[in-house]
N, C-alpha and C positions, 0 to 999 in steps of 0.2 A: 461279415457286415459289409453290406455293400457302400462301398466311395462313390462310387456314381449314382447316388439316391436320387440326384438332382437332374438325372439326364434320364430316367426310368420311361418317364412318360413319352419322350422323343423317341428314346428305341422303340418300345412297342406300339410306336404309334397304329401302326395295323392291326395290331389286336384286337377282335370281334367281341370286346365286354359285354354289347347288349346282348348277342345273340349266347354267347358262352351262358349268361344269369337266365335266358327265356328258360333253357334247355336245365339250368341247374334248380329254380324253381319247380320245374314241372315234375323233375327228379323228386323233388321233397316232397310235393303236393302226395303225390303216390304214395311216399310210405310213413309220411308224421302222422303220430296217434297222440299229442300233445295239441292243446288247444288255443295255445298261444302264440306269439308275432317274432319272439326275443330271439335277437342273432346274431352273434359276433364270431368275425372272423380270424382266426387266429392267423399271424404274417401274413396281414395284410398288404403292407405294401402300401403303394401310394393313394389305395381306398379307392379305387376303378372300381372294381366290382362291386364295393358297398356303394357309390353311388347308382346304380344302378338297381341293388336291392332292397335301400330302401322304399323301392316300390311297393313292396312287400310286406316288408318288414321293419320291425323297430329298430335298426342297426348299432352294433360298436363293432370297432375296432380293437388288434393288440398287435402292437409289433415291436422285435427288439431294438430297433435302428429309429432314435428318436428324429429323424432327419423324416423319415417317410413317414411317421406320424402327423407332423408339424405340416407336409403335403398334405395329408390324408388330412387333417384339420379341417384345411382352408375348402377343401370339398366340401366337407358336410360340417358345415359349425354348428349346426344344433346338434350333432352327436358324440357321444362317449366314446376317445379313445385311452387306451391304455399300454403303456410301455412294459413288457414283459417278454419271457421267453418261454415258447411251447411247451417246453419241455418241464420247466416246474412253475409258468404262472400261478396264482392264486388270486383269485377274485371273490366277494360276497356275494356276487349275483350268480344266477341260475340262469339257462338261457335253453329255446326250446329247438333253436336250430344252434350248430357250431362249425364252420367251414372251415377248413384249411387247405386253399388253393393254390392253382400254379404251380405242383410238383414242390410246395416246401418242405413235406414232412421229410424230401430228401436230405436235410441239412441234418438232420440226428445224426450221430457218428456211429452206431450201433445197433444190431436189434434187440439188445438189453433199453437202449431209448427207447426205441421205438416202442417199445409194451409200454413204457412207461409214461410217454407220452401222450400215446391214444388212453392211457387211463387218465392221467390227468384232467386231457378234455374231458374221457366220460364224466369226470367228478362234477364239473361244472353244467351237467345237462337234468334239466328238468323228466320228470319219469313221463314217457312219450314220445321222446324229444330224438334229434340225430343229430348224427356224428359224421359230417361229410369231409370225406379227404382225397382227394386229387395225384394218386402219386405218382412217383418220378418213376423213370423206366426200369424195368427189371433184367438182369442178367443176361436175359434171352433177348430181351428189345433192340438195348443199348449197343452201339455204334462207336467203337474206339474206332478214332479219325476225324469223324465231323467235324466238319467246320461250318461256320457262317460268316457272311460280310454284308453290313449294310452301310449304307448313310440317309440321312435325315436332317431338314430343317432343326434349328437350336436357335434360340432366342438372335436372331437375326444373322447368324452363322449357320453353320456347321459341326454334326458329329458324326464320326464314323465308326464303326465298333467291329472290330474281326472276333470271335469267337474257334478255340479248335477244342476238342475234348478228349482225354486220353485215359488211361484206367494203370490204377494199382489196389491189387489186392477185394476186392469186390467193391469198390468206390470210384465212380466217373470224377474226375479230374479235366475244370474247366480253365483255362485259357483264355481271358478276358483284355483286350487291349484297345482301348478307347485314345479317339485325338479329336479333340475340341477347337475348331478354327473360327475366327472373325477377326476383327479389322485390328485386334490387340496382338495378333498371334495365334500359335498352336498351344494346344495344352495337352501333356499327356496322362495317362491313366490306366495304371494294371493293376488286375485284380486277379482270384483265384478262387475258384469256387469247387467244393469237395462236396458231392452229393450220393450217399450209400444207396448201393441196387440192392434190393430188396426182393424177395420173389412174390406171385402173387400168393403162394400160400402163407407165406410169413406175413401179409399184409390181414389176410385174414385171421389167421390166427392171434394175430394182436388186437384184434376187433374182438371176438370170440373170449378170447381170456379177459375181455376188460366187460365180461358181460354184454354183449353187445349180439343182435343176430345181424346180419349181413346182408347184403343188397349187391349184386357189383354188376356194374354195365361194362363192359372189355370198350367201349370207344367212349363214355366219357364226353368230354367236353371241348376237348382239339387230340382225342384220339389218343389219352395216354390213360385210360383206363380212370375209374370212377368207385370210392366204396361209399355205399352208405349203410352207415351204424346206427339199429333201432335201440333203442333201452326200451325195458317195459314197461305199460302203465301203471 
């Protein structure tokens, strides 16, 4: 869960949301055979992306970290958010799109989740409907060493955030260390973030075992590879 919910939006400030949803709409446009608007994102995050696609679409939200809800709120207040976890949410509704962006299906600790997860969403898709996932990098991609450093405007300060990433056992291992400056002081802040590599056929094959045919673009939406899961009508 991430501590820094509250500084989400200052680190990425650069991140291209409009152009990442043009490029993930037209994704969907192609291969939904459901007839309806309904779309929730599963970790969502601070709802960037859902504002954005309610252009689109009827949006909700679900995320575990009621901190980035509570953001994600104040974005879109006519819209349904919900507090849950990927992995065994349960909801009453049916939805004809289902996203899960930004490399989160990384955060499953296993590929026994991981089937189980991508079934879970499937449960909740209307017959037609997709199953769009974004995943993190695989075995082959993935880069022990990386690092990153930025800084960024913060509510009249300063934040800076180093990132390094290092690997055990088939799992990227992040390195997350934030310092928060203004006129009060520094504040600091570390974090850890465990994200499992996956390969792309395990990717598919969890899509494939949860009934699902498959779609998959190798570049995606910032180049980390793209699945999209049809159900039948």
């Amino acid at each position: 869960m991430y501590l820094s919910a509250r500084l989400y939006d200052a680190i990425y400030l650069e991140k291209d949301y409009a152009s990442e949803v043009k490029r993930l709409h037209e994704a969907i446009e192609q291969s939904i055979l459901s007839d309806g608007k309904r779309l929730i994102d599963v970790a969502c995050g601070t709802g960037q992306h859902l504002f954005f696609l309610q252009n689109h679409y009827q949006v909700e939200g679900l995320d575990i970290n009621p901190e980035f809800i509570s953001i994600a709120q104040k974005k879109l207040p006519d819209s349904t958010f919900h507090q849950g976890d990927m992995r065994n949410f349960a909801l009453q509704s049916k939805y004809d799109v289902i996203t899960c962006l930004f490399s989160s299906i990384g955060y499953v600790r296993d590929l026994d989740e991981l089937h189980s997860t991508v079934l879970n969403m499937r449960r909740h898709l209307n017959p037609g409907g997709l199953l769009v996932i974004e995943p993190w990098y695989t075995p082959q991609t993935f880069k022990p060493g990386h690092f990153t450093a930025m800084v960024q405007d913060y509510e009249g300060g300063k934040v800076a955030r180093t990132n390094h990433w290092g690997h055990q056992k088939g799992v990227s291992v992040g390195d997350s260390q934030f310092l928060i400056a203004n006129s009060e002081g520094i504040q600091h802040i570390a974090e850890k973030h465990e994200l499992c590599l996956f390969t792309n056929a395990q990717y598919q094959n969890a899509f494939e075992q949860a009934g699902l045919s498959v779609v998959y673009d190798q570049h995606g939406l910032i180049g980390r590879g793209l699945y999209v899961g049809i159900s039948a009508k």
